[in-house]
C-alpha positions as CSV (number, residue, x, y, z in Angstrom):
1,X,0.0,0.0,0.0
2,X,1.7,3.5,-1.2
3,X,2.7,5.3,1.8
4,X,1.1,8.5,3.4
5,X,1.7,11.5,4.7
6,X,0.3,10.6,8.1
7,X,2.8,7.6,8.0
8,X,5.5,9.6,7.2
9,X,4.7,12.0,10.0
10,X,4.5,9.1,12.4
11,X,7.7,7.5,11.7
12,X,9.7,11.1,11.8
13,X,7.5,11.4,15.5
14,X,6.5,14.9,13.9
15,X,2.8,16.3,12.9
16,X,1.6,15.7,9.2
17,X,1.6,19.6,9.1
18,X,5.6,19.4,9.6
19,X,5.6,16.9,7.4
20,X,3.6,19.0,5.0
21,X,6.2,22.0,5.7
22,X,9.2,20.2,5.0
23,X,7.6,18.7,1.2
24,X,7.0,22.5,0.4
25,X,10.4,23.4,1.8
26,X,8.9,26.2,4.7
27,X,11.7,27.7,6.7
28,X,9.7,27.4,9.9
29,X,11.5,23.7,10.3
30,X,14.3,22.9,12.2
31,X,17.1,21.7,10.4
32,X,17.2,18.5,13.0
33,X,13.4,18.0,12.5
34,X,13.9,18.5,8.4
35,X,16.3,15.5,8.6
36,X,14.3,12.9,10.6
37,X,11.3,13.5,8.1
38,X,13.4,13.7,4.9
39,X,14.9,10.4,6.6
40,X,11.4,9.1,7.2
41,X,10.6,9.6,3.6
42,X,13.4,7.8,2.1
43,X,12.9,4.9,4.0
44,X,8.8,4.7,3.3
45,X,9.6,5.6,-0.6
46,X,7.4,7.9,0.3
47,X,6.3,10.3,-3.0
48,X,4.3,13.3,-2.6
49,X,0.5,13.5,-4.8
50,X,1.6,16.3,-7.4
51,X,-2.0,16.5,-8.6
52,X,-3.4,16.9,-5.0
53,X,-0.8,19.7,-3.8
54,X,-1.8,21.4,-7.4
55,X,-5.1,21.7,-6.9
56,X,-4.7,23.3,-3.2
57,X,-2.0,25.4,-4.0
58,X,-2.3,26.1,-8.0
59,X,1.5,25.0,-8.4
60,X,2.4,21.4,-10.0
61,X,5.2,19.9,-7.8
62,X,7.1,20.2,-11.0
63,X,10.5,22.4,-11.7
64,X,12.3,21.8,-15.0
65,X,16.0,22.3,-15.5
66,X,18.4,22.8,-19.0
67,X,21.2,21.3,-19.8
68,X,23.1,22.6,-22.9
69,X,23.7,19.0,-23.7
70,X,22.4,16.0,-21.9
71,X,25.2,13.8,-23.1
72,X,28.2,15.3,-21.3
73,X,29.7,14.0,-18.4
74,X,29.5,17.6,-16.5
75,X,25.5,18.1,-17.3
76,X,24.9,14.8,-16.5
77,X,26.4,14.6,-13.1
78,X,24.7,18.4,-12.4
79,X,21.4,17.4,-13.2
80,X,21.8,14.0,-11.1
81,X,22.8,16.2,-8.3
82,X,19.7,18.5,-9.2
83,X,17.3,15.7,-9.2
84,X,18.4,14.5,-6.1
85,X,18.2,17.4,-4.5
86,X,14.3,18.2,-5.8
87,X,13.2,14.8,-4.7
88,X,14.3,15.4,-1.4
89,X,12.4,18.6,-1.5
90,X,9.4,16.4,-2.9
91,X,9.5,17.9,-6.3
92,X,10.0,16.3,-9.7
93,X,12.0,17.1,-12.3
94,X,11.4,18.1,-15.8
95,X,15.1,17.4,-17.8
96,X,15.4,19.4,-21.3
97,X,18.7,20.4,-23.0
98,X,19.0,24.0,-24.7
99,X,21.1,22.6,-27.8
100,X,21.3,25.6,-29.8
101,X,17.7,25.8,-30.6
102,X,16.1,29.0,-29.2
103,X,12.6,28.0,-30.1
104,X,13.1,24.5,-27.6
105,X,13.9,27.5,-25.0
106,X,10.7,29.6,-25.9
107,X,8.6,26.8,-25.9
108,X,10.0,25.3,-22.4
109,X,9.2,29.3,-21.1
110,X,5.7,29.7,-22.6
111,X,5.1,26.3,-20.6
112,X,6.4,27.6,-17.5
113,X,4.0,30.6,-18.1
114,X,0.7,28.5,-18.2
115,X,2.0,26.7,-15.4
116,X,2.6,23.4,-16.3
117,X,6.2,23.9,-14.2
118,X,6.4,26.0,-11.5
119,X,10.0,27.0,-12.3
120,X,13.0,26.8,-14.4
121,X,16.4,26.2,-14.1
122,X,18.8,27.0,-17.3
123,X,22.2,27.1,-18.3
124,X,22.8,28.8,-21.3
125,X,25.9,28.7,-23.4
126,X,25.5,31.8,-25.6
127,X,24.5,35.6,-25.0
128,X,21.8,34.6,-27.5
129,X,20.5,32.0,-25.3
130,X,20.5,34.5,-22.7
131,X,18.3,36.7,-24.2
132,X,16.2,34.6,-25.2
133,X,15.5,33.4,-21.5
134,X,15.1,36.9,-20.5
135,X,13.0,38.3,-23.2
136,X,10.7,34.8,-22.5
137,X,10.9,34.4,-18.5
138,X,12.2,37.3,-16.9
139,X,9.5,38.8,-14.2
140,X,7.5,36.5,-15.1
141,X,8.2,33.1,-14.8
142,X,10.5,31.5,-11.7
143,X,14.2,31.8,-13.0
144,X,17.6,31.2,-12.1
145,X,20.5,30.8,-14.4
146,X,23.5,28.5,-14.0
147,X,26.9,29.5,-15.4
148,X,28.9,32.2,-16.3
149,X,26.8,34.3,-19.4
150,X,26.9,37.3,-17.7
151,X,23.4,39.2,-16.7
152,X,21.9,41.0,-14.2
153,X,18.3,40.4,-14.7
154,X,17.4,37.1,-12.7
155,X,19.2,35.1,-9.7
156,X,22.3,33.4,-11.1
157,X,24.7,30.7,-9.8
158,X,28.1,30.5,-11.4
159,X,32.2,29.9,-10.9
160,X,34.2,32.6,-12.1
161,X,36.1,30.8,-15.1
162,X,38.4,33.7,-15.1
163,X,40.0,33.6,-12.1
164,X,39.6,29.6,-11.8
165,X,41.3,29.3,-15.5
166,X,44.2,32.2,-14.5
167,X,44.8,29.8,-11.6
168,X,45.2,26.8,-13.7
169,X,47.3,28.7,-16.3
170,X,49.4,29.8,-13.2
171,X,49.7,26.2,-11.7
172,X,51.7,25.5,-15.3
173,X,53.6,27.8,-15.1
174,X,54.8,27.0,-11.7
175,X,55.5,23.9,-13.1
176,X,58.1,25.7,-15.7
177,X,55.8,25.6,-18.8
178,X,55.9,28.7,-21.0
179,X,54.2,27.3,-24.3
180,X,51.1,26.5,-22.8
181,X,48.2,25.9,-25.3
182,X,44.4,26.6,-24.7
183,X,42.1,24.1,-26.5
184,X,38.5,25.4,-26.3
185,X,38.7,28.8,-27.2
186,X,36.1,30.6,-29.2
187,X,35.8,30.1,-32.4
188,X,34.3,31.9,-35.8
189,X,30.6,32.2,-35.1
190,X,31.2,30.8,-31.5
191,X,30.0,33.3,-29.0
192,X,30.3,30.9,-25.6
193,X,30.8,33.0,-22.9
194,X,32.4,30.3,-20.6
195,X,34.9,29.6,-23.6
196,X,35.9,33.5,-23.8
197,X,36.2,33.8,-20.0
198,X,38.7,30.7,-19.5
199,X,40.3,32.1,-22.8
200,X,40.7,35.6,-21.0
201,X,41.8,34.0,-17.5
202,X,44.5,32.2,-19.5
203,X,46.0,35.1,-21.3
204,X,46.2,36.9,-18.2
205,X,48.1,34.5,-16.5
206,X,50.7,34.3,-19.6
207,X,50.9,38.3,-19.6
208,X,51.6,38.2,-15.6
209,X,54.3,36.3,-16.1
210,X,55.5,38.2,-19.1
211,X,55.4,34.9,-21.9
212,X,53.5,36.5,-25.1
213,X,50.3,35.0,-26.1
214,X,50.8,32.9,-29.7
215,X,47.8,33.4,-31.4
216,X,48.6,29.7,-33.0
217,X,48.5,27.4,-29.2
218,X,44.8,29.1,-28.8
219,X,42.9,26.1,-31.1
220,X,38.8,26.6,-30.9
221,X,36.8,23.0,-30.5
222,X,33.7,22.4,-33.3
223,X,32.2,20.7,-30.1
224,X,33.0,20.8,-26.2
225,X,33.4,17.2,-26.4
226,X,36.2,14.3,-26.5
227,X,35.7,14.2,-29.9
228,X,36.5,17.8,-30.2
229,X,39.4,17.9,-28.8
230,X,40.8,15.2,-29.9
231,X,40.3,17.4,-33.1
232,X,41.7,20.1,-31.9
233,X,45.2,18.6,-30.6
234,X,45.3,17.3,-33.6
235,X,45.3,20.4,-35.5
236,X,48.4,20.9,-33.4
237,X,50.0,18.1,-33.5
238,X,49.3,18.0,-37.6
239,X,51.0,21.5,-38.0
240,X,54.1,20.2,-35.9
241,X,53.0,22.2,-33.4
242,X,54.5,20.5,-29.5
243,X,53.6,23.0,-26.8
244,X,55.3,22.6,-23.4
245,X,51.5,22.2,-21.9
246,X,48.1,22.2,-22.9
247,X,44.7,23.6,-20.9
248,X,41.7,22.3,-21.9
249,X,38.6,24.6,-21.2
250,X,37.2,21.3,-19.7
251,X,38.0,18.0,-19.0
252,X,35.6,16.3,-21.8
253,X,37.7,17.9,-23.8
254,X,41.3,17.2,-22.4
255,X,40.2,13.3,-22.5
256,X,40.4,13.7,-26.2
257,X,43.5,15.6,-26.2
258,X,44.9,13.0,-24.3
259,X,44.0,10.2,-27.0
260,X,45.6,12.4,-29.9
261,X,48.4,12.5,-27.9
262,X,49.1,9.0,-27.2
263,X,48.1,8.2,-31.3
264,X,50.9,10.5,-31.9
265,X,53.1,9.0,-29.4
266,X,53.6,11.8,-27.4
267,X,53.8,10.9,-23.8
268,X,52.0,12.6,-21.0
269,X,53.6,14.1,-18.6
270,X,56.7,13.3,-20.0
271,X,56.3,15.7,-23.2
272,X,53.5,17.7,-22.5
273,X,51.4,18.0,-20.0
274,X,47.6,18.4,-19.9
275,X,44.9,20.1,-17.3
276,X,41.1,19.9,-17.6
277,X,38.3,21.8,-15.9
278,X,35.3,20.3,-14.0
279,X,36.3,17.6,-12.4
280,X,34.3,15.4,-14.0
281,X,34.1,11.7,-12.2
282,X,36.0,10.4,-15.2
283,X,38.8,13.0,-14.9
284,X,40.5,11.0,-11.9
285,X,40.3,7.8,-13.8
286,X,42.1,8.4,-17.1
287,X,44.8,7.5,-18.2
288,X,47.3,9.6,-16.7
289,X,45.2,11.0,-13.6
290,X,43.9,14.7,-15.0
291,X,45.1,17.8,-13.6
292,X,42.1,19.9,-13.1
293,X,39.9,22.8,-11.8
294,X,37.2,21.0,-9.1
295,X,34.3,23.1,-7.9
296,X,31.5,21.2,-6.1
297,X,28.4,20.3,-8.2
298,X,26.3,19.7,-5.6
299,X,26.5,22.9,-4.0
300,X,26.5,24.3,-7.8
301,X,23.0,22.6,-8.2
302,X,21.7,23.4,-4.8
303,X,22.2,27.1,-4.6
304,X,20.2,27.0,-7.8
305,X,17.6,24.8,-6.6
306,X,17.3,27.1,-3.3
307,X,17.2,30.3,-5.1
308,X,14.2,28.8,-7.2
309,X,12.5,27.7,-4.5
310,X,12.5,31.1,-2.9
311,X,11.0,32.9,-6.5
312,X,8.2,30.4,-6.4
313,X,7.4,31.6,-3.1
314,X,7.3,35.1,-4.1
315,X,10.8,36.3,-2.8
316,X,10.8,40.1,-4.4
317,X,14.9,40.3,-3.2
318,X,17.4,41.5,-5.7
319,X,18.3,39.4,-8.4
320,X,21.3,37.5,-6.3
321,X,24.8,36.4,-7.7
322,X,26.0,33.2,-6.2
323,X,29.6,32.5,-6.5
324,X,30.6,28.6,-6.0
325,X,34.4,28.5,-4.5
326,X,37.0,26.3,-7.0
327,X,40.5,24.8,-7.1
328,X,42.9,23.4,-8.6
329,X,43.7,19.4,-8.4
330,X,47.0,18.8,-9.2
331,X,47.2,14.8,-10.8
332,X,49.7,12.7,-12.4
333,X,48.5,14.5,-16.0
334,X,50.8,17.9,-15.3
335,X,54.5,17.7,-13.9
336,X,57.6,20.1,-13.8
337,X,58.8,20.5,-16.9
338,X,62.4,18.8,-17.4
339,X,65.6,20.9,-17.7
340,X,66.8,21.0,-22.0
């Protein structure tokens, strides 16, 4: 027999009006008393009537968050953190992915706005995107934005790429690199804001240490993907092109990298070395160990979550600017570069 409230509420020792409180995330709860229901829940399977909380409370139980692309390791583990993190709260999930389709983006918005989801999470790639969203959601649709496409229009959570990049770019170069390449830069027609910021976080690092930026190590990627760089190193490698180090603008991409470079039989660390950003699971596992920027996802995708929750319940605060703290993971991928 599916669980109830009432059962829930008797297992956590509380009323079914805490329990009640906790499913519709009310700050009136103690954190101690949160967790014994939350735990009470998970143990019973318990899973809140969406239809039934609708009809009281005109909202569907329902958020929806986008991906740029579903595929990739980095929006795949966000969203999993996401989802989690919603179910706890009693809420399910709606998954799209933006692509680069802005009519999929109006679409999911106009949805939003007849209330078939109470609220939306994005992460847009472009400053296109970004409008989009703004001219279809802002003030009046639930909105928070994830990543670094810089607005000031709607509650956004991000990691500033250009300082986290300038500190990778600086770890090489404490390692003795000078030619440093950047795979993942923007490219003709490529307007990614994330890809410009780790581009200008780079170049600032070079110029603080006085080593001139060569137009030629900065190689774009047709896709932020393994296949894409792979690609891109081997634009490199084709135009005999060895830098002393390579930075990848994430890890997805240095994986590939790192597979042109072993085709071409160039060993890692011992002739280049190679750093990633995200942190994906994967990046700890390849072959060598990545080097890479790590921020924490799950705080990433609950800041989000909790700024969401507060525009559903009518929190008229200033558009807030969450910042999620980064560093660098030094691995067996990047080493000190031997003495010619």
């Amino acid at each position: 027999m599916r669980p109830t409230v009432k059962d829930v509420a008797a297992l956590a020792d509380v009323s079914p009006k805490t329990v009640s409180n906790v499913l519709g995330n009310a700050e009136v709860v103690a954190p101690e008393t949160r967790a014994r229901v939350e735990d009470a829940i998970s143990r019973l399977g318990y899973v809140p009537n969406l239809s039934a909380r609708g009809l009281r409370s005109g909202r569907t139980g329902i958020v929806a968050l986008v991906m740029p692309d579903l595929r990739s390791p980095f929006s795949a583990e966000v969203s999993q953190e996401f989802v989690q993190l919603a179910h706890a709260r009693g809420l399910a999930v709606q998954l799209e992915q933006s692509w680069d389709d802005p009519r999929g983006l109006s679409e999911l918005l106009a949805h939003a706005r007849r209330h078939l989801v109470d609220g939306v999470v994005i992460s847009p790639t472009t400053v296109a995107q970004r409008d989009v969203v703004l001219r279809g959601g802002a003030g009046t649709v639930p909105l928070v934005m994830l990543g670094e496409v810089p607005q000031e229009d709607v509650d956004q959570v991000w990691v500033d790429s250009v300082a986290a990049a300038r500190a990778m770019t600086e770890h090489l170069l404490g390692l003795g690199h000078r030619r440093i390449a950047m795979l993942g830069v923007p490219g003709p027609g490529q307007d990614t804001s994330t890809g410009a910021q780790r581009r200008d976080g780079y170049r600032q690092a070079l110029a603080a240490a006085g080593v001139a930026v060569e137009p030629r190590l900065e190689v774009p990627c047709a896709t932020w993907t393994s296949r894409g760089g792979f690609d891109a190193m081997r634009v490199l490698l084709d135009d005999g092109v060895l830098p002393d180090a390579v930075f990848c603008a994430t890890d997805s991409i240095a994986i590939g990298a790192l597979s042109a470079l072993w085709q071409g039989a160039v060993g890692v660390p011992e002739d280049v070395s190679v750093a990633g950003f995200d942190d994906i699971d994967g990046a700890a596992f390849a072959s060598p160990p990545l080097t890479t920027v790590r921020f924490d996802k799950r705080a990433y995708a609950g800041a989000a979550l909790e700024r969401l929750l507060a525009r559903i319940e009518g929190s008229e605060e200033q558009p807030a600017r969450i910042a999620v703290p980064f560093e660098v993971i030094p691995r067996a991928s990047a080493r000190r570069r031997r003495a010619s």
